[in-house]
C-alpha positions as CSV (number, residue, x, y, z in Angstrom):
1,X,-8.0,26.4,-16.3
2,X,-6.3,22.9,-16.4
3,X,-7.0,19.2,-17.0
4,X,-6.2,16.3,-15.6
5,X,-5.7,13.0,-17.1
6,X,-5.0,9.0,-15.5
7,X,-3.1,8.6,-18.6
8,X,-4.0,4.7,-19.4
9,X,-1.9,2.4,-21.5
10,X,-2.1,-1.2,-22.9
11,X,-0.1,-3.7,-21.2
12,X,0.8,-5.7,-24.2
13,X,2.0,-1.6,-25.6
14,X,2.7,0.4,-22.7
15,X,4.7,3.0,-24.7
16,X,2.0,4.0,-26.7
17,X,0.0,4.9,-23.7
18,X,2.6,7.2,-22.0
19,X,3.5,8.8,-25.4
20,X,-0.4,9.8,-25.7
21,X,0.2,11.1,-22.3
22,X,2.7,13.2,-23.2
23,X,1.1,14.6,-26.1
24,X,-1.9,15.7,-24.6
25,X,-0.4,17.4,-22.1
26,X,2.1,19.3,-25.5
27,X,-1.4,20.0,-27.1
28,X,-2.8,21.6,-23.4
29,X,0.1,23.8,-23.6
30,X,-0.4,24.8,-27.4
31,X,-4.2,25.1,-26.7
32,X,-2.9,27.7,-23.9
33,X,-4.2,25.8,-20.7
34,X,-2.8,26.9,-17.6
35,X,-2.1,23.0,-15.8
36,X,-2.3,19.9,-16.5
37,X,-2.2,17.3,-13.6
38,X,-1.6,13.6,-13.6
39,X,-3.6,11.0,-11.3
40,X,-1.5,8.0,-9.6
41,X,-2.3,4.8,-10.2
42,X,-0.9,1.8,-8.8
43,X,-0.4,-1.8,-10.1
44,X,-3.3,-0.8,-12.5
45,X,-2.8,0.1,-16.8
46,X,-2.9,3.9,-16.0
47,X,0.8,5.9,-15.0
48,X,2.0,4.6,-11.8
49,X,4.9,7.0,-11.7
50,X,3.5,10.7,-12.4
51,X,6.7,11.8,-11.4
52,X,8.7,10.0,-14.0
53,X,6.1,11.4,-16.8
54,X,5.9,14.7,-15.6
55,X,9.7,14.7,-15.9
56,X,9.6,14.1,-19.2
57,X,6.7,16.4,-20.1
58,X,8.9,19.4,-18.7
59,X,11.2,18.7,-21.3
60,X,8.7,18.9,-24.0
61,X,7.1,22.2,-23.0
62,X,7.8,25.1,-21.6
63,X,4.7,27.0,-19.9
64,X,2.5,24.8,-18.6
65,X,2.5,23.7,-15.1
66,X,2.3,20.3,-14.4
67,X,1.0,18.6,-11.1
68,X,-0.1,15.2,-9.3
69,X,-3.8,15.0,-8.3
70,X,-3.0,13.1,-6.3
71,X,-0.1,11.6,-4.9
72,X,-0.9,9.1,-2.5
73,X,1.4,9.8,0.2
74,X,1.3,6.1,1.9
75,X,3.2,4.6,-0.9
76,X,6.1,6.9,-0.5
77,X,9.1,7.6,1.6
78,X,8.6,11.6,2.3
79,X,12.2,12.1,1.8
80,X,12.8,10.7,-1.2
81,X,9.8,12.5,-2.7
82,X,10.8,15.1,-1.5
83,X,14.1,14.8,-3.5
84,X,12.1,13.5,-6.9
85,X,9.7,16.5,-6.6
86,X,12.3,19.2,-6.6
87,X,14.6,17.4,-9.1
88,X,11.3,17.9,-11.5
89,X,10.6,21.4,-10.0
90,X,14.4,22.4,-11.1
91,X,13.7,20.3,-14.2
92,X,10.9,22.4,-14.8
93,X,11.6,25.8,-14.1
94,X,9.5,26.0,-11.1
95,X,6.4,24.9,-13.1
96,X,5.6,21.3,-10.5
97,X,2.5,21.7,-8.7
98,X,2.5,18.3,-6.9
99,X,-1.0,17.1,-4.9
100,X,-0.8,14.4,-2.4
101,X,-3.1,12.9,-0.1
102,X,-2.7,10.8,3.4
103,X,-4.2,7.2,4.4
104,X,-3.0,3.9,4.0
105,X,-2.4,2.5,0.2
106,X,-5.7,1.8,-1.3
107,X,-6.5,-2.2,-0.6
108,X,-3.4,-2.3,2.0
109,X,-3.7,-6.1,2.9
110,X,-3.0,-6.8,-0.5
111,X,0.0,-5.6,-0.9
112,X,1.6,-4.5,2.3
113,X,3.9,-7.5,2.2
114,X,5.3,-6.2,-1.3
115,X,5.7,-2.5,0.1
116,X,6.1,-2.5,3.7
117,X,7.8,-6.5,4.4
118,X,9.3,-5.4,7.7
119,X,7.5,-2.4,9.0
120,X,3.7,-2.8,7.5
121,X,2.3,-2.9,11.3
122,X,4.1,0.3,11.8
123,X,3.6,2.5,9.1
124,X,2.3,6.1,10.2
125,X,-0.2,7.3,7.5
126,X,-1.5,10.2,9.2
127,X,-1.1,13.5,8.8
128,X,2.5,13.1,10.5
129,X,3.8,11.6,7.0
130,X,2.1,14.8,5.5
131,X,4.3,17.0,7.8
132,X,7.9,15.3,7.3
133,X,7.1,15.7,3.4
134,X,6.4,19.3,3.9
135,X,9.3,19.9,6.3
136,X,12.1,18.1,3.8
137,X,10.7,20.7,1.1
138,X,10.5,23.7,2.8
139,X,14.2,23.2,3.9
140,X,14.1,21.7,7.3
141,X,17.0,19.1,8.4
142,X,17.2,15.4,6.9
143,X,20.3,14.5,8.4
144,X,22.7,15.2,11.7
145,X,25.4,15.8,9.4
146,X,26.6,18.4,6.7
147,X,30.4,18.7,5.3
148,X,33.3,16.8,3.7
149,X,33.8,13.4,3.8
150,X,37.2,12.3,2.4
151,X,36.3,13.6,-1.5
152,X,32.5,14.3,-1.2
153,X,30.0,17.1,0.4
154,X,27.1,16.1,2.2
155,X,24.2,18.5,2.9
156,X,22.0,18.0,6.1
157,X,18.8,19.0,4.0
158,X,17.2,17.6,0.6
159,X,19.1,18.4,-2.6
160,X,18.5,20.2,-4.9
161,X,16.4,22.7,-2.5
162,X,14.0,24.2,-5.3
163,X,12.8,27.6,-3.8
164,X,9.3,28.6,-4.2
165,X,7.9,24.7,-4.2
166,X,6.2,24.4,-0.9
167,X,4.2,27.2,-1.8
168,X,2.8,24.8,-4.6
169,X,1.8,21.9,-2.4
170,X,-1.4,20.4,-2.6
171,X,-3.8,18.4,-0.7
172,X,-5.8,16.5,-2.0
173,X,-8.9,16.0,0.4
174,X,-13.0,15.2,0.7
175,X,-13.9,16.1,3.9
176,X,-14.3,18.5,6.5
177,X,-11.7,17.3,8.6
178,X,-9.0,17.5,5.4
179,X,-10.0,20.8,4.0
180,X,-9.5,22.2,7.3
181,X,-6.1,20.4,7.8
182,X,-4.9,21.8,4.3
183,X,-5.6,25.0,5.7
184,X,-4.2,25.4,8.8
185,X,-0.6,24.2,7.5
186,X,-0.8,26.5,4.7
187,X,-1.1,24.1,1.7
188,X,-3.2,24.9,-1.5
189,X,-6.4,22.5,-1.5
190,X,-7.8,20.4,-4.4
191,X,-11.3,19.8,-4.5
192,X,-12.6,16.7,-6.7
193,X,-15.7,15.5,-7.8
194,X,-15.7,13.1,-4.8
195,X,-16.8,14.1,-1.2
196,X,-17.9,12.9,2.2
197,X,-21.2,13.6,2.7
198,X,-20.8,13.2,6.8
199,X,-24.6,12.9,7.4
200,X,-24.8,16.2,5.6
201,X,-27.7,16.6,3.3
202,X,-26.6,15.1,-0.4
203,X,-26.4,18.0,-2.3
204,X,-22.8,17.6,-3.6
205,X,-22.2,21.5,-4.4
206,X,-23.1,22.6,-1.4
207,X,-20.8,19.6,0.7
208,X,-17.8,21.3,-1.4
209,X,-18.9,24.9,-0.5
210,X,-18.6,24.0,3.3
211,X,-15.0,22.3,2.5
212,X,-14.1,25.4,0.6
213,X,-15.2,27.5,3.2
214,X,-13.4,25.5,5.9
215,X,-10.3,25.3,4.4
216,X,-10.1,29.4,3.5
217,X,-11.7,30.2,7.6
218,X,-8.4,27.6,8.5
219,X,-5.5,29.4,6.4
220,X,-3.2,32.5,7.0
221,X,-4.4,33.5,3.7
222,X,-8.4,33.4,3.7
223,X,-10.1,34.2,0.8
224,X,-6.6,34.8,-1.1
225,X,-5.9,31.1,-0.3
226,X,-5.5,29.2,-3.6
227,X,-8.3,26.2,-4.5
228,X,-8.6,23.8,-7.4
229,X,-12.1,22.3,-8.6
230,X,-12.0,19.2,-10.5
231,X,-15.0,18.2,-12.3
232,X,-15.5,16.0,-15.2
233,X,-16.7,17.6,-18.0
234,X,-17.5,16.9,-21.3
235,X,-17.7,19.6,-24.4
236,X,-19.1,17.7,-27.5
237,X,-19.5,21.3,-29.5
238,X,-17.3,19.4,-32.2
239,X,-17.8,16.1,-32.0
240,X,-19.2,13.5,-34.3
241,X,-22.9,12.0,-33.5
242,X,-20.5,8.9,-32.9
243,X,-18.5,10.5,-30.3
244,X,-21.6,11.9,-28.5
245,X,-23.0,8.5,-28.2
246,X,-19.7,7.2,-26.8
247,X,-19.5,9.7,-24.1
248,X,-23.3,9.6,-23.3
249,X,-23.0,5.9,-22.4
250,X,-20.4,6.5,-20.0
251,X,-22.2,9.4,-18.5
252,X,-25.1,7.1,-17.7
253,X,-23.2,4.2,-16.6
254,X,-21.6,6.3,-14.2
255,X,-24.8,8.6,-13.2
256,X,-26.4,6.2,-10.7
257,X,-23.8,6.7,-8.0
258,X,-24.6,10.3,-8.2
259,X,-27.8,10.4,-6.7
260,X,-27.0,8.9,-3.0
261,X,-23.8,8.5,-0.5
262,X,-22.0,5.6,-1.5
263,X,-20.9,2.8,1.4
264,X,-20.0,3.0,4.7
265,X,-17.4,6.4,4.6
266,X,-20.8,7.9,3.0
267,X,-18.7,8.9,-0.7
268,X,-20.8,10.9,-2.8
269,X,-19.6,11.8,-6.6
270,X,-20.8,14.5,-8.6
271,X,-22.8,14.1,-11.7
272,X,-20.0,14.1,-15.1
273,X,-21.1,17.4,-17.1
274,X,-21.7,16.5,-20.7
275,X,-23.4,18.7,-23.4
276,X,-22.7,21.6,-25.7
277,X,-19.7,24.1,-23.8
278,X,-22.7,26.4,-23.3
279,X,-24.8,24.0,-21.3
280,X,-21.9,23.1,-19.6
281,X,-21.2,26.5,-18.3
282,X,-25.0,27.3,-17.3
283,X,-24.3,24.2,-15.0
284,X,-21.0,25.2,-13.4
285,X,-22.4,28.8,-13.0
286,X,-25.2,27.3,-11.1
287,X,-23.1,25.6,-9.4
288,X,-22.3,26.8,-5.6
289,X,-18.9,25.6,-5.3
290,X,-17.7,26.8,-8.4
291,X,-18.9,30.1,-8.2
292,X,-16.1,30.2,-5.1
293,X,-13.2,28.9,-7.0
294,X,-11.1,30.5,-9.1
295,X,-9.1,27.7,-10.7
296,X,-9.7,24.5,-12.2
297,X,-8.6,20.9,-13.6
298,X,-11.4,19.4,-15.2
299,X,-11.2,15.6,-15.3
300,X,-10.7,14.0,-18.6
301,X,-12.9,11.1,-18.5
302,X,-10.8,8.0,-18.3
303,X,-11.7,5.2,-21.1
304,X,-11.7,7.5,-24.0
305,X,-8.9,7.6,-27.3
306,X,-6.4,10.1,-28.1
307,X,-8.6,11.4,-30.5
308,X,-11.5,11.8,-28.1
309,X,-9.0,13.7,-25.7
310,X,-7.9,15.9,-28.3
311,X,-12.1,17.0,-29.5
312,X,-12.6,17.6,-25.5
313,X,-9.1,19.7,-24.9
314,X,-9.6,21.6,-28.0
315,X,-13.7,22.5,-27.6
316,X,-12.5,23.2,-23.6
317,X,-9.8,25.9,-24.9
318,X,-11.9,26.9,-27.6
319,X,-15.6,26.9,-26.5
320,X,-15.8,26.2,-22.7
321,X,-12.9,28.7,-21.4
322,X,-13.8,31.5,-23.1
323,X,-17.6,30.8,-22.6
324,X,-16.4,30.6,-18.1
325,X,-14.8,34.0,-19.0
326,X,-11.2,32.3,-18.9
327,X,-8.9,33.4,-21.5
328,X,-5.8,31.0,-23.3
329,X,-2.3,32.2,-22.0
330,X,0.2,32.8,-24.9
C-alpha cells in the first residue's frame, strides 16, 4: 500500500510547500507504507521536479520506495532522465520506482516555443521516446565512443548504471491501447482513477478490469506481472465534524464528472471514496478492478493542509490497511 501526493506549495512560500512534501512522505514511512509516489506538475504551484524532491526524500528515509506517477515523458530528454533517475536509484538504495507516460506536453502550443524553440515541429512523442528511455536504463549504447581522452574516461552508456531499475519502470496509461503497450515491453503498469471509456459501456471498474486484463494477456509475466491502482480515498475514522465537511465538499464538487465520459477522448474518472475506513473497504472489495490488483497508491486529494494529510495517512495505516488485509512493514 502506497500514496501519492501533487505536493502543492504557495508561490509567495514555496519552501514551505516542498518541506510538507517531504514530511509526509517521512510520516508514510514511519506509518509503515510501502510507496509513496509523487505527481508532475508543470508551470503550476504543485512539484514540477519530482526528481529533485524524491532526491531529497531518499535522504530522509530509508525504506520506503519512492516513485513518479507520472512522468510525462514529452517534457524530457530520455537520456538525461535516464541519468537523473539512476543518480536517485543509487541515491536511494534501489528504492526509485519511476512512472512515465507518452504524448505531447499537456497544452503544447503554449509552450512549445519555451521547450522545443528549434525542433517543436519535430518532436517524436510516441512510444519511440518511451523505448530510448528504456533502452538508456537498461544499459543499451548512448554514445559511439568509450575510453580515455587526454585525463578523463568516457563510458558509451548512461552513468551511473543502477542495476535492477528497469525492472521498476512504469507506465502510466488509460486505455486499451497503453495497457497493452506496457505489457508487451515488459514494464509495470499504473492504473488511475482516470480511463478511456472507448465507446465501452461507463462502468469505470469494469473499463480498468479490461486494461488490467490486457496488460497481464500482453506481458512475459502474466498474472505475476506487477500493477498499481490509484484511487482517491478518503478515511475520516478520526477526523473532526470540521474535517468531514471539508472533504465532503470536495467530494461533491468533483462527483459530477463521475457519472458520464468526459469530452471528445471520452475520459471517465472514478467516483473519490470518502467515509469511515470500513465503508471504504466494502467499496473497494466490490470493486472489480481491485479485487485484481495487488498493490496500491491511493491519491491524496489535492487542496487539503498538512494536517489533513497527516488524519488521512495515519487512519489509511491505521484503519484502512489493516481493514484491506494489508499489514505496516517494520
Amino acid at each position: 500500500m502506497g500514496f501519492l501526493t501533487i505536493g502543492l506549495f504557495d508561490e509567495a512560500d514555496p519552501r514551505a510547500g516542498h518541506e510538507s512534501t517531504l514530511r509526509i512522505i517521512e510520516l508514510g514511512e514511519q506509518l509503515g507504507f510501502d510507496s509513496a509516489w509523487l505527481r508532475h506538475r508543470h508551470l503550476q504551484f504543485g512539484i514540477s521536479s519530482p526528481v529533485a524532491v524524491l532526491a531529497a526524500a531518499s535522504q530522509r528515509t530509508s525504506r520506503i520506495e519512492l516513485g513518479t506517477a507520472v512522468t510525462p515523458l514529452g517534457w524530457e530528454n530520455p537520456l538525461r532522465l535516464a541519468e537523473d533517475w539512476a543518480t536517485v536509484d543509487i541515491l536511494s538504495g534501489g528504492r526509485l520506482n519511476p512512472g512515465l507516460s507518452v504524448g505531447p506536453p499537456m497544452s503544447y502550443d503554449t509552450v512549445k516555443d519555451a521547450l522545443y524553440p528549434d525542433t517543436a515541429d519535430v518532436e517524436d512523442f510516441s512510444y519511440e521516446r518511451v523505448k530510448r528511455l528504456l533502452g538508456f536504463i537498461r544499459g543499451e549504447k548512448a554514445s559511439d565512443f568509450s575510453g580515455a581522452r587526454a585525463f578523463e574516461e568516457f563510458s558509451d552508456h548512461v552513468q551511473p548504471h543502477a542495476a535492477g531499475l528497469s525492472e521498476r519502470l512504469w507506465y502510466g496509461g488509460g486505455s486499451l491501447g497503453s495497457a497493452r503497450w506496457a505489457g508487451e515491453n515488459g514494464m509495470n503498469f499504473l492504473t488511475s482513477s482516470v480511463v478511456k471509456a472507448e465507446n465501452a459501456a461507463p462502468d469505470f471498474a469494469q473499463i480498468q478490469l479490461s486494461h488490467v486484463q490486457a496488460f497481464r494477456a500482453a506481458h512475459p509475466l502474466g498474472e505475476k506481472a506487477r500493477v498499481s491502482q490509484g484511487l482517491v480515498v478518503i478515511p475520516t475514522d478520526s477526523a473532526t465534524p470540521e474535517q468531514v465537511a471539508k472533504y465532503q465538499a470536495y467530494v461533491d464538487r468533483r462527483t459530477p464528472r463521475t457519472t458520464q465520459p468526459q469530452g471528445p477522448a471520452q475520459i471517465l474518472f472514478a467516483p473519490d471514496l470518502i467515509g469511515t475506513s470500513e465503508q471504504i473497504a466494502q467499496q473497494l472489495h466490490a470493486h472489480a478492478a481491485y479485487a485484481q490488483i495487488d498493490e496500491v497508491a491511493f491519491a491524496l486529494p489535492f487542496s487539503f493542509e498538512h494536517d489533513d494529510y497527516v488524519q488521512i495517512l495515519t487512519d489509511m495505516a491505521t484503519k484502512l490497511g489493516p481493514a484491506l488485509g494489508w499489514a505496516p512493514r517494520g
